[in-house]
ROZALUM-33327 format. One record per residue (C-alpha): residue in three letters; z, y, x. Coordinates in nm, 3 decimals. Example, Ala and Ser with C-alpha at 12.3 -4.5 7.8 and 13.67 -1.06 7.14 Angstrom:
ROZALUM-33327
<site "Ala"; <0.780; -0.450; 1.230>>
<site "Ser"; <0.714; -0.106; 1.367>>
This chain:
ROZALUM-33327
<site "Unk"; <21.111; -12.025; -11.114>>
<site "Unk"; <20.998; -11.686; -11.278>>
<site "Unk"; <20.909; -11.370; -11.093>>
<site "Unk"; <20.918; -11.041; -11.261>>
<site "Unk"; <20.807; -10.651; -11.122>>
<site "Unk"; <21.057; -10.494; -11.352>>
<site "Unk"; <21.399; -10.568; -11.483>>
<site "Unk"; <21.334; -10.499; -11.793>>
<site "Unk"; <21.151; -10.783; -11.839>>
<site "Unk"; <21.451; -11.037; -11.709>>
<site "Unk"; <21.650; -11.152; -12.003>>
<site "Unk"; <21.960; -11.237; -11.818>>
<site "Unk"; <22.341; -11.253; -11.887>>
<site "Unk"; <22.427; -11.296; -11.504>>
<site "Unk"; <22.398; -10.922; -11.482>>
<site "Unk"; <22.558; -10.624; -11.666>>
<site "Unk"; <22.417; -10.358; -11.821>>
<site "Unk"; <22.502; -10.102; -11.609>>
<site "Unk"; <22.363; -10.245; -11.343>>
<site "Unk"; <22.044; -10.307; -11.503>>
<site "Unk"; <22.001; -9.951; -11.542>>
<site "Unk"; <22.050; -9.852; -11.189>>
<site "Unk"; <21.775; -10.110; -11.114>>
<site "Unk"; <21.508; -9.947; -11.409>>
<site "Unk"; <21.572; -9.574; -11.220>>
<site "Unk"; <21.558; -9.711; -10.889>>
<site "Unk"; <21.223; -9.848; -10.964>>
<site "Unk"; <21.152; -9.506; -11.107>>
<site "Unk"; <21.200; -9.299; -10.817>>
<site "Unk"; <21.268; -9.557; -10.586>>
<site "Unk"; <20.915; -9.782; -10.589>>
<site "Unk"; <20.955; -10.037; -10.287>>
<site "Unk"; <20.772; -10.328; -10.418>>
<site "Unk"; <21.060; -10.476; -10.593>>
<site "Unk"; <21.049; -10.831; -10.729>>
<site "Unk"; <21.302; -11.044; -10.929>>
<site "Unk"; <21.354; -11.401; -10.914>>
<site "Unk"; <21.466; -11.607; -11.202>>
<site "Unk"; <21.557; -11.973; -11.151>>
<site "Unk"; <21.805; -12.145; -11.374>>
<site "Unk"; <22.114; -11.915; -11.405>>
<site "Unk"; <22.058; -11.721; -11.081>>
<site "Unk"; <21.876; -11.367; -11.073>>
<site "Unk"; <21.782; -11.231; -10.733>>
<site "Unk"; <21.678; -10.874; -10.697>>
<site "Unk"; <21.406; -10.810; -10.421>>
<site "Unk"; <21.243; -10.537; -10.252>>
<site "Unk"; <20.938; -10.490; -9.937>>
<site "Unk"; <21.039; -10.290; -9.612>>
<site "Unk"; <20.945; -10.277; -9.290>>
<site "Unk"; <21.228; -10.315; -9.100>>
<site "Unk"; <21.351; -10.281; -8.725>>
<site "Unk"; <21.500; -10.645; -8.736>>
<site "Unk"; <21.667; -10.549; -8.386>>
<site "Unk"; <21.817; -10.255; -8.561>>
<site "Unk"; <22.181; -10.353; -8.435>>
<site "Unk"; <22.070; -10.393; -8.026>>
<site "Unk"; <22.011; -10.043; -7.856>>
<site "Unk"; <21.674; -10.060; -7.707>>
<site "Unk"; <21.473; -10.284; -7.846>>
<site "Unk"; <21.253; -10.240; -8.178>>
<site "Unk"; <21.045; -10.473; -8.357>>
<site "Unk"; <20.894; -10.352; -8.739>>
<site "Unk"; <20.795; -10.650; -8.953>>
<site "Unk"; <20.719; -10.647; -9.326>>
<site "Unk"; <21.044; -10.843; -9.520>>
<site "Unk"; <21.119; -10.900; -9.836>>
<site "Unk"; <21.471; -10.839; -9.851>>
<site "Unk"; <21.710; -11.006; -10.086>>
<site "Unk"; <21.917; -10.694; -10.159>>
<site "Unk"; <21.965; -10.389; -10.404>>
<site "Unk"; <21.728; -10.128; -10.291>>
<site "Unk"; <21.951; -9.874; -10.222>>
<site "Unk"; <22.231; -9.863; -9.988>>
<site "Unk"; <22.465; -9.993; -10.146>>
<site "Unk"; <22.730; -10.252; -10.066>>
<site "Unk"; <22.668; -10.486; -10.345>>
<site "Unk"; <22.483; -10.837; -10.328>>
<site "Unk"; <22.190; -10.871; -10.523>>
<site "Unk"; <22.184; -11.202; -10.593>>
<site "Unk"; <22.374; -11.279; -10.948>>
<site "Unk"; <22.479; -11.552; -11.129>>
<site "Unk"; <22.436; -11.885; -10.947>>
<site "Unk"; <22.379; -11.867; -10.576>>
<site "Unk"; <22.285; -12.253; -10.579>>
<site "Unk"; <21.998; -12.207; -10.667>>
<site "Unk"; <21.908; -11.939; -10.345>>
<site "Unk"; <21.780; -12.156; -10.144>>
<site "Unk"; <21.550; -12.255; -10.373>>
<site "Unk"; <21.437; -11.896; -10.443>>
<site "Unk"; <21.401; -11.816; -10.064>>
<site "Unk"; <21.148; -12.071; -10.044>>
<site "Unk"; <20.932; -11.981; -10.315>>
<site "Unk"; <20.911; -11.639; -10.124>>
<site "Unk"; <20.619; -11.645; -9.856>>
<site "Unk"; <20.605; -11.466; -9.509>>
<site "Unk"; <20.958; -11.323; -9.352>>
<site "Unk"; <21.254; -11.275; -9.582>>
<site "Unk"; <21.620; -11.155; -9.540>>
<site "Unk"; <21.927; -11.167; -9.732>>
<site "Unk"; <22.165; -10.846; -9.668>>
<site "Unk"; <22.535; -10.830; -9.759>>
<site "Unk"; <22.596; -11.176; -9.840>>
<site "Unk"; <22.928; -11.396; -9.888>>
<site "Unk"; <22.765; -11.683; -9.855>>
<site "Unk"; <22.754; -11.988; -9.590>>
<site "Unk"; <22.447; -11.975; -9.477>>
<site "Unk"; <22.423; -12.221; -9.125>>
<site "Unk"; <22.210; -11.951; -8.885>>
<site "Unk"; <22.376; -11.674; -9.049>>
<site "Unk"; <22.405; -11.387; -8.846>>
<site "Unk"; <22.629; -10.991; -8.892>>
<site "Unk"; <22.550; -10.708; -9.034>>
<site "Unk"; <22.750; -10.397; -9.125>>
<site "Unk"; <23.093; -10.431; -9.261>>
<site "Unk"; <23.213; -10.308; -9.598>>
<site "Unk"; <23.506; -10.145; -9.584>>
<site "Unk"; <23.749; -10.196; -9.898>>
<site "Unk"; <24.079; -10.011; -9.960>>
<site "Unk"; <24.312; -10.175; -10.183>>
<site "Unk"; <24.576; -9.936; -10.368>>
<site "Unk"; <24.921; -10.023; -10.385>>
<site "Unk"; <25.056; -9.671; -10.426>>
<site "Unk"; <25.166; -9.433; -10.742>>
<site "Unk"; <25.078; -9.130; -10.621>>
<site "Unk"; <24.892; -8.967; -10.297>>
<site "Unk"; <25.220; -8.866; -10.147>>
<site "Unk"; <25.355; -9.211; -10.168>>
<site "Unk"; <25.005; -9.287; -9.970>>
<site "Unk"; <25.111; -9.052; -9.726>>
<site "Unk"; <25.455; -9.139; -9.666>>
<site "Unk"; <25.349; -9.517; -9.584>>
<site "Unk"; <25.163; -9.428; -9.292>>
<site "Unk"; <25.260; -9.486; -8.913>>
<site "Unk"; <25.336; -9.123; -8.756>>
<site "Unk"; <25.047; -9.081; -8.537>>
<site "Unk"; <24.758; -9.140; -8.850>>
<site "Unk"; <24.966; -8.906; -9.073>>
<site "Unk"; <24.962; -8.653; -8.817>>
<site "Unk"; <24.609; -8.685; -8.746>>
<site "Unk"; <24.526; -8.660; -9.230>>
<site "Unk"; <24.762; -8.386; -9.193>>
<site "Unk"; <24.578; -8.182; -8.942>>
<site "Unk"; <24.240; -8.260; -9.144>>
<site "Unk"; <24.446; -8.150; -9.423>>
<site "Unk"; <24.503; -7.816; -9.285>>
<site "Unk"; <24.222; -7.780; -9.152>>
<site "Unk"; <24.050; -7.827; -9.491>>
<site "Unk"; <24.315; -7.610; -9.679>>
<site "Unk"; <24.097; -7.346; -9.836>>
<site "Unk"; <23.766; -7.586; -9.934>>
<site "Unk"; <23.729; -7.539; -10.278>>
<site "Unk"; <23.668; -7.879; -10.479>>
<site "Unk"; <23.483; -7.901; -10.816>>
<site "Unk"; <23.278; -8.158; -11.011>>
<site "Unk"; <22.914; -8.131; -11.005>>
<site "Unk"; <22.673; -8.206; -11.275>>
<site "Unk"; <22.352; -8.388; -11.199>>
<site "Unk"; <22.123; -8.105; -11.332>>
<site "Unk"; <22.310; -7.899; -11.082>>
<site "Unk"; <22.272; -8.090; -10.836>>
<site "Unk"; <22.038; -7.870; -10.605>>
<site "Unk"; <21.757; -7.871; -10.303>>
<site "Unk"; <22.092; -7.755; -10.113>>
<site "Unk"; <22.292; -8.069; -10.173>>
<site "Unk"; <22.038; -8.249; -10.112>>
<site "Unk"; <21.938; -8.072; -9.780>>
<site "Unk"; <22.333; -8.167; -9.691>>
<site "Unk"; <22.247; -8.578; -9.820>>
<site "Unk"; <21.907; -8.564; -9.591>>
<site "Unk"; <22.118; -8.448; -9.276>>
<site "Unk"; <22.325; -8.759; -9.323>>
<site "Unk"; <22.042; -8.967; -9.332>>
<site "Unk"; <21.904; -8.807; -9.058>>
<site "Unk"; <22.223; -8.896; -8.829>>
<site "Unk"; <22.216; -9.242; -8.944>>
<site "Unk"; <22.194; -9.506; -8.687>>
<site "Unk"; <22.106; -9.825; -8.937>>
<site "Unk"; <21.837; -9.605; -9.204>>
<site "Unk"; <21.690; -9.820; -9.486>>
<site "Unk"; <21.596; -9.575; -9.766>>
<site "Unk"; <21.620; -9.213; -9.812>>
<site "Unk"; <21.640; -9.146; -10.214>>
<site "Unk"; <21.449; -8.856; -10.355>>
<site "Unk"; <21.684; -8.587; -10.518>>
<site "Unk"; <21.574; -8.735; -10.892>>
<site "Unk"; <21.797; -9.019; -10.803>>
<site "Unk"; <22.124; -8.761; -10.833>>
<site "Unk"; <22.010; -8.583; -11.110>>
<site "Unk"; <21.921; -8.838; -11.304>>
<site "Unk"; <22.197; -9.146; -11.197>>
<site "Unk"; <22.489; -9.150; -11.420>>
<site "Unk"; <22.760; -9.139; -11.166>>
<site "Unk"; <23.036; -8.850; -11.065>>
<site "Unk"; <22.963; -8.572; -10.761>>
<site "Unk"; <23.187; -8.353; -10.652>>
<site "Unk"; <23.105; -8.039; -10.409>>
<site "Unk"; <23.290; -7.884; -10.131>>
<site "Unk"; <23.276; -7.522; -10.072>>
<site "Unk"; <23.424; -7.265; -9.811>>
<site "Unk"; <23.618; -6.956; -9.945>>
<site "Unk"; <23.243; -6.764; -9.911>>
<site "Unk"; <23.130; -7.036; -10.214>>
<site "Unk"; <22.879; -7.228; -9.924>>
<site "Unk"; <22.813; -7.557; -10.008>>
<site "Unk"; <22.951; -7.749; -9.722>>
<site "Unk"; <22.967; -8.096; -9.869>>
<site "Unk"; <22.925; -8.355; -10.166>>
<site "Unk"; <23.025; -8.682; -10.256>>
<site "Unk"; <22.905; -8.890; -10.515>>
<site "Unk"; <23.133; -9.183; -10.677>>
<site "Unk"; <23.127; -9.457; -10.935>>
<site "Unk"; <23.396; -9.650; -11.117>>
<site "Unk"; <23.380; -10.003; -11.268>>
<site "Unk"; <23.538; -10.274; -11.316>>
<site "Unk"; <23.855; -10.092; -11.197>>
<site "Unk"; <23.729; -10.007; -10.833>>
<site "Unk"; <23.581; -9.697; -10.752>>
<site "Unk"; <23.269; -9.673; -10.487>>
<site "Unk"; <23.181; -9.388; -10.257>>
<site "Unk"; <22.829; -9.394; -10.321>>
<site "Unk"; <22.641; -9.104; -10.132>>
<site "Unk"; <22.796; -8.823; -9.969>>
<site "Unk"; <22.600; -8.494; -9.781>>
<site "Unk"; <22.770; -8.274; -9.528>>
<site "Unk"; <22.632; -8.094; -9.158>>
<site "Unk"; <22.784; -8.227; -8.870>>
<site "Unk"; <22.909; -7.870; -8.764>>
<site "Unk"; <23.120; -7.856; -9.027>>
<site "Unk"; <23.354; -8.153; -8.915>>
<site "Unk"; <23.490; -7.942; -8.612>>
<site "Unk"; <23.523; -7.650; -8.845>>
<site "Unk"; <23.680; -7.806; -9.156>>
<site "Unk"; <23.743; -8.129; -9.073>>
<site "Unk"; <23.492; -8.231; -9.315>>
<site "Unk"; <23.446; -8.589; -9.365>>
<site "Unk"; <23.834; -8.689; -9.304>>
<site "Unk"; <23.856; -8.421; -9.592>>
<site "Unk"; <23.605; -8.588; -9.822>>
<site "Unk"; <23.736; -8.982; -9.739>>
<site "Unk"; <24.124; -8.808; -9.858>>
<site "Unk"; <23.982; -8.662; -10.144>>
<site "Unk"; <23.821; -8.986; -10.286>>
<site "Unk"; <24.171; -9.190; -10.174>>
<site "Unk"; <24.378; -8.915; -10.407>>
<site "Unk"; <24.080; -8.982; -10.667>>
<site "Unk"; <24.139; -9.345; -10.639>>
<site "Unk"; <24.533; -9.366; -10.671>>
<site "Unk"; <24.553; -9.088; -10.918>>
<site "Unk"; <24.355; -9.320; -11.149>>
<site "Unk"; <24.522; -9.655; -11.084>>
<site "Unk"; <24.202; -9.817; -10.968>>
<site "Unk"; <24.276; -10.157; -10.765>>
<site "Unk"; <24.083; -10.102; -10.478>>
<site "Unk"; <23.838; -9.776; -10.360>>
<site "Unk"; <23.492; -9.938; -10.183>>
<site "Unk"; <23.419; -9.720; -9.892>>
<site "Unk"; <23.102; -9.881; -9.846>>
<site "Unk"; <22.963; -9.934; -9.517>>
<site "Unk"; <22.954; -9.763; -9.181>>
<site "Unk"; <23.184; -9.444; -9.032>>
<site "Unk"; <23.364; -9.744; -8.961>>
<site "Unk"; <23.665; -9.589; -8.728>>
<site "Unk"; <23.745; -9.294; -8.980>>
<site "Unk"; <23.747; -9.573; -9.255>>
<site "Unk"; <23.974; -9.806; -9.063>>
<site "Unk"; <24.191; -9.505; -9.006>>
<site "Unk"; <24.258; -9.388; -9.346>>
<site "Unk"; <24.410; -9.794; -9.429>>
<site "Unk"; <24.042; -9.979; -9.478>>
<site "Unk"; <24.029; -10.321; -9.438>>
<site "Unk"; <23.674; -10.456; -9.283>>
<site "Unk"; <23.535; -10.728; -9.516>>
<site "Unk"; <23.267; -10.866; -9.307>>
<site "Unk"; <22.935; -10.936; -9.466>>
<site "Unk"; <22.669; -11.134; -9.369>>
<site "Unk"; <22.267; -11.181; -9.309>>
<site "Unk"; <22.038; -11.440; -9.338>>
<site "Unk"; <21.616; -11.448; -9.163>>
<site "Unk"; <21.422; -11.706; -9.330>>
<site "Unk"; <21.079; -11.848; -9.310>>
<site "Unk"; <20.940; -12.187; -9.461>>
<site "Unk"; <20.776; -12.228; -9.138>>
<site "Unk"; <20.989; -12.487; -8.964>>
<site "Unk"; <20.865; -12.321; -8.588>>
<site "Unk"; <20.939; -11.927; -8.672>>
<site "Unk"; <21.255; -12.044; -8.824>>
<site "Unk"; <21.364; -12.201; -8.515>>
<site "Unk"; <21.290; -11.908; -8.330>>
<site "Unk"; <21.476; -11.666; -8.551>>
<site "Unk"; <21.733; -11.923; -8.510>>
<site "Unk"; <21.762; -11.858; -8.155>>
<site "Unk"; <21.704; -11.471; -8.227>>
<site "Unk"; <22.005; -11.433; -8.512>>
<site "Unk"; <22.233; -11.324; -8.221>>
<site "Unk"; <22.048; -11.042; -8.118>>
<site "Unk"; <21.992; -10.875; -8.424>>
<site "Unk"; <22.391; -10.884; -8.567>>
<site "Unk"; <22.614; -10.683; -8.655>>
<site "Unk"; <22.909; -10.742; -8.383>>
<site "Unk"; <23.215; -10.547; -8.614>>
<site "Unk"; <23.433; -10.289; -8.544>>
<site "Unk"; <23.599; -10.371; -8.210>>
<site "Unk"; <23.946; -10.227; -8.308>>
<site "Unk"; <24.270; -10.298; -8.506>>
<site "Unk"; <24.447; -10.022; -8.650>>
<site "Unk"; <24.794; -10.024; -8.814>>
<site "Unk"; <24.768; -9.775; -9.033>>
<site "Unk"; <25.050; -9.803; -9.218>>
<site "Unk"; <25.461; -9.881; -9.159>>
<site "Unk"; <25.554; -10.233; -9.167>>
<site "Unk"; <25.817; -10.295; -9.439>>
<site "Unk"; <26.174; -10.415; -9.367>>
């Protein structure tokens, strides 16, 4: 078992490149204590918060120091790479309270947390998109499409990426029921990913979102936009449309939404992929009590089924 304080340190093949990078400027701008664990051919990446553990149950709030297994930055990715064989092993070299966030894996006392929500493209173009769906959700895009008829959409470079856009980002954060991290604005200017702005016919900024492709998938990253502006221009239904015409348009296999928003999501043709958590302690007593607490502090998915699109004969 080796433990390093920077990536750049870890010689590893389990992880690429690219995401080695996002790791070195996360720990540039993005300091949280972050550790990685090396043992055999698995690579876990590591960071300290102090987290609301019952951040899923309305009402109740405890803050304890974790070291969670995850990237740190909200991202729907798992941070553990390679060989998760060997995690168990890792989790008990790690002392105090730790959790694993967004894992696949079986875990016995696993417990919920938020869904990732994945859509998978099967269309040629965004009218073909269109046409498949059931009446009553292409009426509702259409509307949003109307309403969002004269927002002009251009790509945004990081170095102008402004205190504005990231005023629109902070409001986000600010609405957010499940908060984690809130980046500083280096982390736009200086990440190597796409943004694209929204403005109104006065040239306001009303919006941004900020995507990534690999490995033929594209991610909705970040996004920034004021609540007002949903009733107005429809806002956010406007944004999720724009990335599904950026994602079909360029033949991508699937577009990750990411996490939360999960009813707009589900209503655009998401599928939830649930994802899972894990508390552990090498204290055989506290684990049995987090055992019995695992319930409490999950995730419990989004309650409905929507079918989004026409069945075919």
């Amino acid at each position: 078992m080796k433990i390093y304080t920077s990536i750049s340190d870890v010689q590893s093949s389990e992880i690429e490149e690219d995401i080695k990078e996002l790791l070195l400027l996360l720990e540039k701008v993005n300091s949280c204590g972050q550790q990685y664990y090396s043992c055999d051919k698995t690579l876990a990446v590591t960071y300290l918060h102090k987290l609301n553990i019952f951040n899923f149950k309305k009402g109740l709030k405890l803050e304890l120091p974790v070291r969670i297994l995850a990237m740190p930055i909200s991202m729907e990715m798992s941070s553990v790479f390679g060989d998760e064989a060997n995690l168990d092993k890792i989790l008990k070299s790690i002392s105090g309270l730790s959790l694993v966030l967004n894992s696949d894996t079986h875990f016995t006392n696993r417990g919920r947390t938020l869904s990732n929500f994945m859509f998978y493209n099967k269309f040629n173009t965004f009218k073909d998109y269109m046409s498949s769906l059931r009446s009553s959700y292409r009426r509702r895009l259409n509307l949003a499409i109307e309403k969002g008829k004269d927002l002009r959409i251009t790509r945004l470079e990081p170095e102008a990426f402004t205190l504005n856009h990231y005023k629109l980002y902070e409001d986000v954060y600010k609405r957010s029921d499940n908060k984690l991290e809130l980046l500083p604005i280096e982390f736009f200017r200086e990440f190597g990913s796409e943004m694209y702005e929204f403005k109104n016919p006065e040239n306001k900024i009303l919006a941004f979102v900020q995507l990534l492709e690999r490995n033929n998938q594209l991610l909705f990253i970040f996004c920034g936009f004021k609540e007002e502006d949903v009733k107005t221009y429809d806002i956010y239904y406007n944004m999720l449309l724009f990335i599904v015409n950026q994602g079909i348009s360029r033949g991508v296999y699937s577009i990750n939404f990411g996490q939360t928003s999960e009813e707009s999501k589900s209503k655009i043709g998401c599928i939830e992929i649930p994802k899972y958590l894990y508390l552990h302690h090498n204290n055989p007593a506290i684990r049995g009590i987090l055992k019995i607490l695992t319930p409490y502090f999950s995730y419990k998915g989004y309650s409905k089924n929507h079918r989004v699109f026409k069945v075919k004969q």
